[in-house]
C-alpha positions in Angstrom: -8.1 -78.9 -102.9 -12.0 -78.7 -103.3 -12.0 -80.2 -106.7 -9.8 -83.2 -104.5 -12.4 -83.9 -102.3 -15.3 -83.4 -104.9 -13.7 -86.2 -106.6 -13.1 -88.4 -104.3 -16.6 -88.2 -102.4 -18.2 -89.0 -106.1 -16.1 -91.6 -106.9 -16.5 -93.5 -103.7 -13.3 -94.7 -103.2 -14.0 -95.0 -99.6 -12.3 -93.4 -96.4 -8.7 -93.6 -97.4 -9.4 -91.1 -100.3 -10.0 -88.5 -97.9 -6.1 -88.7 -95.9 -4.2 -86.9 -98.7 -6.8 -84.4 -99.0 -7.1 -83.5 -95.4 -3.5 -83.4 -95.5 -3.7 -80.6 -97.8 -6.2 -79.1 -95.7 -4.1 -79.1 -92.8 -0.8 -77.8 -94.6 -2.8 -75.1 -95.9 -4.4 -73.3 -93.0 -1.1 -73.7 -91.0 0.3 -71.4 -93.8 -2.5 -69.2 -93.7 -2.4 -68.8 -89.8 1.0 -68.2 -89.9 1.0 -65.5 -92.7 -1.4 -63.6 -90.9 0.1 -63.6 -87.6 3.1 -63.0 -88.8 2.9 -59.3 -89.1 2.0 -58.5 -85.4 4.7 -60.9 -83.9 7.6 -58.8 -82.4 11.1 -59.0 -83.9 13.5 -61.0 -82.3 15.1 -59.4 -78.9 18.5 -57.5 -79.7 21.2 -58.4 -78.2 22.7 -56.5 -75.1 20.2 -53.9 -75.4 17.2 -56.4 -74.9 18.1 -59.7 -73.7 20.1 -60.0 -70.3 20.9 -63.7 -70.0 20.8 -63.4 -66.4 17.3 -61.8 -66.3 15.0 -65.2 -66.4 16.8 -66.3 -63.2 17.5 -63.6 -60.8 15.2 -64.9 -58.0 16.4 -68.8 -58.8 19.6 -69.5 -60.2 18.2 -72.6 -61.1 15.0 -71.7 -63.2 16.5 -71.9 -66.6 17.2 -75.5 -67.0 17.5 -75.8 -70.9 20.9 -75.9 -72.5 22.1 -72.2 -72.9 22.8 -71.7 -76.8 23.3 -67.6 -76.6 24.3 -65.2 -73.9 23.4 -62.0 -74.6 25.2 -60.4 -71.6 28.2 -58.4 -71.6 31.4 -60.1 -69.6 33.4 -58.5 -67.6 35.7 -56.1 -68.8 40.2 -55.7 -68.4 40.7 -52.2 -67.0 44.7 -51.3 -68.0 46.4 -48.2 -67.8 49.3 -46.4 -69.7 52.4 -45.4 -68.7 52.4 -42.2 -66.2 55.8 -40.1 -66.6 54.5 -37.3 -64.5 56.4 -36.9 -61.0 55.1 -35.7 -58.1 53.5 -32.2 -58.2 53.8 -32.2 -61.7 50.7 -32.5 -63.8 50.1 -35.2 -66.3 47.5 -37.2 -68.1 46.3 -40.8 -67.3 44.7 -43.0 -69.9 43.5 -46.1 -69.5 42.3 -49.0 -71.7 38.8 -50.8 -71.2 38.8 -54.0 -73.2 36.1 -56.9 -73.5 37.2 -59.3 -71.8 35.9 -62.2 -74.0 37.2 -60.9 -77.2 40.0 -58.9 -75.9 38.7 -56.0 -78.1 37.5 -52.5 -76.9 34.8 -52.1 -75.0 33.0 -49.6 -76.7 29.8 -50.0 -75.2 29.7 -47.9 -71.9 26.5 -45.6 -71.3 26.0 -42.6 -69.1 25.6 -44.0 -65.3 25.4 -41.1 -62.3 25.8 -38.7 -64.9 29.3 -39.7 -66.5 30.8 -42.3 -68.8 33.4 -43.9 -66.2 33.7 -42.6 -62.4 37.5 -43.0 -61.8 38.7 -43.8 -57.6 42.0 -42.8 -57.1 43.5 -43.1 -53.9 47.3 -42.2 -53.1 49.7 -43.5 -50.6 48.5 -40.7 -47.7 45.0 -41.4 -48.3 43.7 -38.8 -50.0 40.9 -39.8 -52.4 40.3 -38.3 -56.1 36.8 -39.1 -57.8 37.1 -38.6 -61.6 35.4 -39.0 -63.8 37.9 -39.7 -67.7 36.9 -38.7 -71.5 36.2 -40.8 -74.0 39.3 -40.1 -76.9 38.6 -43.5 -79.1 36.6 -46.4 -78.5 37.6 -48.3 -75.5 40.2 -45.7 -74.3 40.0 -43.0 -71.7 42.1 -40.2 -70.7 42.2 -37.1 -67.7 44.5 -34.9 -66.3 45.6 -34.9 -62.8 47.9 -33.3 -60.1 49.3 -36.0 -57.8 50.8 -34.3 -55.2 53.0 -37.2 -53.6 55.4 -40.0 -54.8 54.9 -43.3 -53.9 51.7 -46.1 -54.7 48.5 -45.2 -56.3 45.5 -48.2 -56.0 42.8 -47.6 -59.2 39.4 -48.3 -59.3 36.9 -47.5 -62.1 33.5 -48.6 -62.3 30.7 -47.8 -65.3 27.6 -49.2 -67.2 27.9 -52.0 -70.4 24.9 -51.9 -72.1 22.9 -55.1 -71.4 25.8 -55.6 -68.7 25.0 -53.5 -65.9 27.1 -51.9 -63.4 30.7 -53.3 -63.0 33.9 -52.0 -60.7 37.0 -52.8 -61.8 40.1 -52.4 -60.2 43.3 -52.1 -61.4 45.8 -55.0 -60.8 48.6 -52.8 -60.9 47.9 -49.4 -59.9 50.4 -46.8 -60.3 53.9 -45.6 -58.8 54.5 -41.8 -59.0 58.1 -40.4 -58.6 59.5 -37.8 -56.3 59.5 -34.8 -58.1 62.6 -33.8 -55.7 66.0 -35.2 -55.4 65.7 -35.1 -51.7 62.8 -37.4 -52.1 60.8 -37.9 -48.4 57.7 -39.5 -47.1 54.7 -37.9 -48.5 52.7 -35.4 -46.6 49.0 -34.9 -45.8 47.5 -31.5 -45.5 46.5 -31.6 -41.4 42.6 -31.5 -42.3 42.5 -34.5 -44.4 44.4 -36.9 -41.8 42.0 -39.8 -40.9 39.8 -39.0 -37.8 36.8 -40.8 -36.4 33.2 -39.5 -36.3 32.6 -36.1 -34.8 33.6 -32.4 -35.6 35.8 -31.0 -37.9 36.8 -28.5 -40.4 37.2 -29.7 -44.4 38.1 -26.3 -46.5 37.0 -24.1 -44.2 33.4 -26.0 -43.8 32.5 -27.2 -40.4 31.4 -31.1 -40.8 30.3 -33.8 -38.3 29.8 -36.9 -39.0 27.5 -39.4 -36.9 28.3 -43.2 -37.0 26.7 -45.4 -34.4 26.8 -49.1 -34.0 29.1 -50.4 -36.7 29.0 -53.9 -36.8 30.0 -56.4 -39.0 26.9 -57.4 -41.0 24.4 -55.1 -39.4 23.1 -52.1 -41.7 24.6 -48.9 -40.6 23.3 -45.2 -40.6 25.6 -42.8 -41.3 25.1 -38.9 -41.3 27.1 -36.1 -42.3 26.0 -32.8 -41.2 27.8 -30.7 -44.0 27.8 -27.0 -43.2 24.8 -25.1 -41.2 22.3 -24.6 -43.2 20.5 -26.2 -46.2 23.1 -25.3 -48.9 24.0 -28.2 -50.9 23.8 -28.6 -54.4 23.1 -32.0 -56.5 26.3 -33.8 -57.7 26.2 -36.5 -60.2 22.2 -36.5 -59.4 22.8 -37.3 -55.7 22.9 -35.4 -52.9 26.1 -37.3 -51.3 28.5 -39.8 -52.6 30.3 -42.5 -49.9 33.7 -44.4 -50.9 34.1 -47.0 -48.9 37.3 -49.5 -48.4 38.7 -51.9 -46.1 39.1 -53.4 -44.2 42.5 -52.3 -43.4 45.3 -52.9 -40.9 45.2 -49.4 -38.5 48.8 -49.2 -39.5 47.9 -49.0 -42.7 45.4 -46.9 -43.1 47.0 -44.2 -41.2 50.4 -44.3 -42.5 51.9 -41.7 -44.7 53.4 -44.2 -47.3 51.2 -47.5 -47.0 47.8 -46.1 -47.4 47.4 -47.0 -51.2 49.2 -50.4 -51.2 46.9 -51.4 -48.6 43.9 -50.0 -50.7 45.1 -52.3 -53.1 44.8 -55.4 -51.2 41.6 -54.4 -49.6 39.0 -56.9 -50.3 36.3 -54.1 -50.2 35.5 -51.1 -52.2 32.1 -49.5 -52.4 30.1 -46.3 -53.9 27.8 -45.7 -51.9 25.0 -42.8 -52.4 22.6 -41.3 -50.4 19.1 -41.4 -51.9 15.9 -40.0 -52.8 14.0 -38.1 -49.8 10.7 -36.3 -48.8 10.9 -33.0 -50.2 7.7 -31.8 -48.6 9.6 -30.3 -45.8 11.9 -28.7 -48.1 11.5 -25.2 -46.9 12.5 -25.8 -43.5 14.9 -27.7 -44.3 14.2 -31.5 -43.0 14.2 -34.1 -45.6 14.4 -38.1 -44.8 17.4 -39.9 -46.2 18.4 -43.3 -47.4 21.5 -45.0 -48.8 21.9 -46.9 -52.2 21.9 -49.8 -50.0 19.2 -49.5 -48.1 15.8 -47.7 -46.9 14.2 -46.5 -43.7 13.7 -43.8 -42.1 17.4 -43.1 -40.0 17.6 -40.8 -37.2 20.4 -38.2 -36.9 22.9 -38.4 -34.3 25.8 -36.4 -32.4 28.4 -38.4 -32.0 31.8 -38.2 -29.9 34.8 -40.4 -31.6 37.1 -42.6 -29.9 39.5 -45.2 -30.2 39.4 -44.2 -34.6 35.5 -45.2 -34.6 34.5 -46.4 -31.2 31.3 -44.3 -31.0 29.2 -44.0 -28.4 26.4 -41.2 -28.3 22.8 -39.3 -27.6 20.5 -38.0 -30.1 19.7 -34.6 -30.8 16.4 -34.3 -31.2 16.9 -32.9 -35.0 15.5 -35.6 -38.0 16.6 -33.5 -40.9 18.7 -35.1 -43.5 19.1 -34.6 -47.2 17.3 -35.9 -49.9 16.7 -35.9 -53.9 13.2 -36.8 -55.2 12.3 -38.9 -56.6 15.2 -41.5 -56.5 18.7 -42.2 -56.7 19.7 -40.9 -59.9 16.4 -40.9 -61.7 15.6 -37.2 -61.4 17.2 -34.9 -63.8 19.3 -33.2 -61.1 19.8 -29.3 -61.4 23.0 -28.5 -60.1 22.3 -24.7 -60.3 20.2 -25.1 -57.1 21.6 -25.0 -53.9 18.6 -26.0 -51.1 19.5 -29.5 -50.0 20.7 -31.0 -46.6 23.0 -29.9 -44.4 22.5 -33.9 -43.4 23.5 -36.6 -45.8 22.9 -39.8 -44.6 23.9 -43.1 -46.0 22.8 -46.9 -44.8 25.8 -49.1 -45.3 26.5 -52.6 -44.2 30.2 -53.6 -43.7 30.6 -57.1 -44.2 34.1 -57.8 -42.3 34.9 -56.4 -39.2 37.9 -54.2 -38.8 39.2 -50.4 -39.9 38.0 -48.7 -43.0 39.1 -45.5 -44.6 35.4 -43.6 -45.6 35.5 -41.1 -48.0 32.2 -38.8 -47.9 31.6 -36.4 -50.7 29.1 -33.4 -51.0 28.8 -30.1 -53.2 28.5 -26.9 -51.4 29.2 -23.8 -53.3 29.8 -24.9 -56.2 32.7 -27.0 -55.0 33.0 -31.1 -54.1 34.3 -31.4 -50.4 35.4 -34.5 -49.4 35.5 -35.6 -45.8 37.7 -38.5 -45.0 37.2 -40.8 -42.2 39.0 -44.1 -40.4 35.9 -46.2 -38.7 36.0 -48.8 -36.9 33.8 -52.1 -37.5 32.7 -53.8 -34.5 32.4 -58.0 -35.3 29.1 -59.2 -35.3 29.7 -60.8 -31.9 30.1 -57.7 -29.8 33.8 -58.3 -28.9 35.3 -54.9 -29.8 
């Protein structure tokens, strides 16, 4: 290239002996910057793990304007499940199939979330919840054991992590019918201290509960708080404190009837995992801790409540502000469930969108064992007209 311009200088060919030669010039130190930057450039993103195609507009749906060539997402995923020959009473094994559902091949791609692989909702034609949580036995299929005590419908719901696809619930299309185990057959029964009651006091295997509800209304955040037990004895589950099930909303028929409480979980238009969250664990000794929901924050007072009408609440506070906590947030602390030092108030901040009945499910671990504490509340619309 020197030798180029030498000659061309000394032979005076003019100005236009000098365009090839910059040329050159040009070409060559492009090629030079570009091996030499070349080394500390990144690798391209991986896809799923490190490119979310919805991540450049979250805030505007409309930011990315240019013509979309890869989606690096996950889709959504088909949730089927195998046959069930088990009859009532009678223990037997459900699996279940998670495909992709743009490929129609297993989805093998589920990471831990709230400490398991797939958190399984069960609920059976009485009402009566189940939270499980399946094994993996192959890639894209799942499989656990369960007692279900009553014939009739079964509604299904299972939600997980993809990687690079976030958190998806999916519910079963079908569900599941289980048999009478009996030739007499009947209507299902439901032990006396898991029939659906609205807020206040009761007794859930042998623990005293109350649960506080004021003000439900139809798109207004709600404060709810379980007192669980006497005395600051719960123990971590799934790295929360307390776990909330919520669906609905459902005719009041429905949700109290002995044989139509899981088909009408099936047609509800809302299901929800709700989890109390992370706290101030400075007053941990003495037992008051501030509490928040996964869907939502502030500081929320607890309340005695009295229950009528299913969920009609009316009420005075207290004067107590303990509720239950786990630093630092909602599943980010490696929770110990050895230790038993938490609550007895779980509270939750919940907003239900429709107005209307709803079948609450709320779920703590006290001595080493998961209560749950079922609940029918009633959601005021957003009027005032009760």
């Amino acid at each position: 290239m020197l030798v180029t311009l030498f000659v061309a200088v000394r032979a005076r060919r003019g100005a236009w002996a000098l365009v090839p030669a910059g040329g050159v010039v040009a070409a060559l130190a492009t090629a030079v910057t570009a091996a030499l930057l070349s080394a500390s450039l990144p690798m391209p993103p991986e896809p799923g793990g490190q490119v979310d195609a919805t991540n450049d507009n979250v805030a505007d749906p409309y930011a990315v304007v240019r013509p979309v060539t890869n989606d690096y997402s996950r889709p959504p995923v088909s949730l089927e499940m195998g046959p069930y020959p088990a009859k009532a009473a009678e223990r037997g094994t459900l699996r279940l199939s998670v495909n992709d559902g743009s490929t129609g091949l297993p989805a093998d791609d589920l990471v831990v979330h709230d400490g398991a692989l797939m958190h399984l909702l069960v609920i059976g034609p009485t009402g009566e919840l189940w939270h499980l949580h399946p094994i993996r036995t192959a890639p894209g299929s799942y499989e656990v054991q369960l007692r279900l005590p009553a014939a009739g419908h079964y509604a299904v719901s299972a939600e997980f992590a993809r990687r690079g696809g976030g958190i998806q619930q999916v519910r079963s299309a079908t569900g599941l019918t289980v048999a009478s185990g009996s030739a007499r057959g009947g209507d299902p029964a439901l032990p006396t201290e898991l029939a659906p009651r609205g807020p206040g006091e009761r007794t859930v295997d042998g623990v005293p509960v109350r649960l506080s509800a004021p003000s439900l209304t139809a798109g207004a955040a709600s404060t709810l708080t379980a007192r669980v037990g006497d005395t600051p004895t719960l123990q971590p589950w799934l790295g929360m404190v307390g776990h909330m099930i919520v669906v609905g909303p459902i005719d009041k028929a429905d949700a109290t009837s002995p044989t139509r409480m899981g088909r009408a979980a099936q047609g509800a238009p809302v299901w929800a995992h709700a989890h109390s969250m992370g706290g101030d664990m400075s007053g941990h000794m003495s037992g008051h801790m501030s509490g928040h929901s996964a869907h939502g924050t502030g500081d929320a007072p607890a309340h005695d409540m009295a229950a009528t009408d299913h969920g009609n609440e009316t009420g005075t506070s207290t004067g107590t502000d303990s509720m239950s906590g786990l630093m630092p947030l909602n599943g980010d602390s490696p929770a110990d469930e050895t230790v038993a030092a938490y609550g007895p108030d779980v509270s939750f901040v919940y907003t239900f969108s429709r107005p209307g009945y709803y079948r609450v499910w709320i779920q703590a671990e006290r001595d080493s064992a998961v209560l749950t504490m079922p609940y029918l509340l009633h959601v005021s619309p957003s009027g005032g007209a009760k």
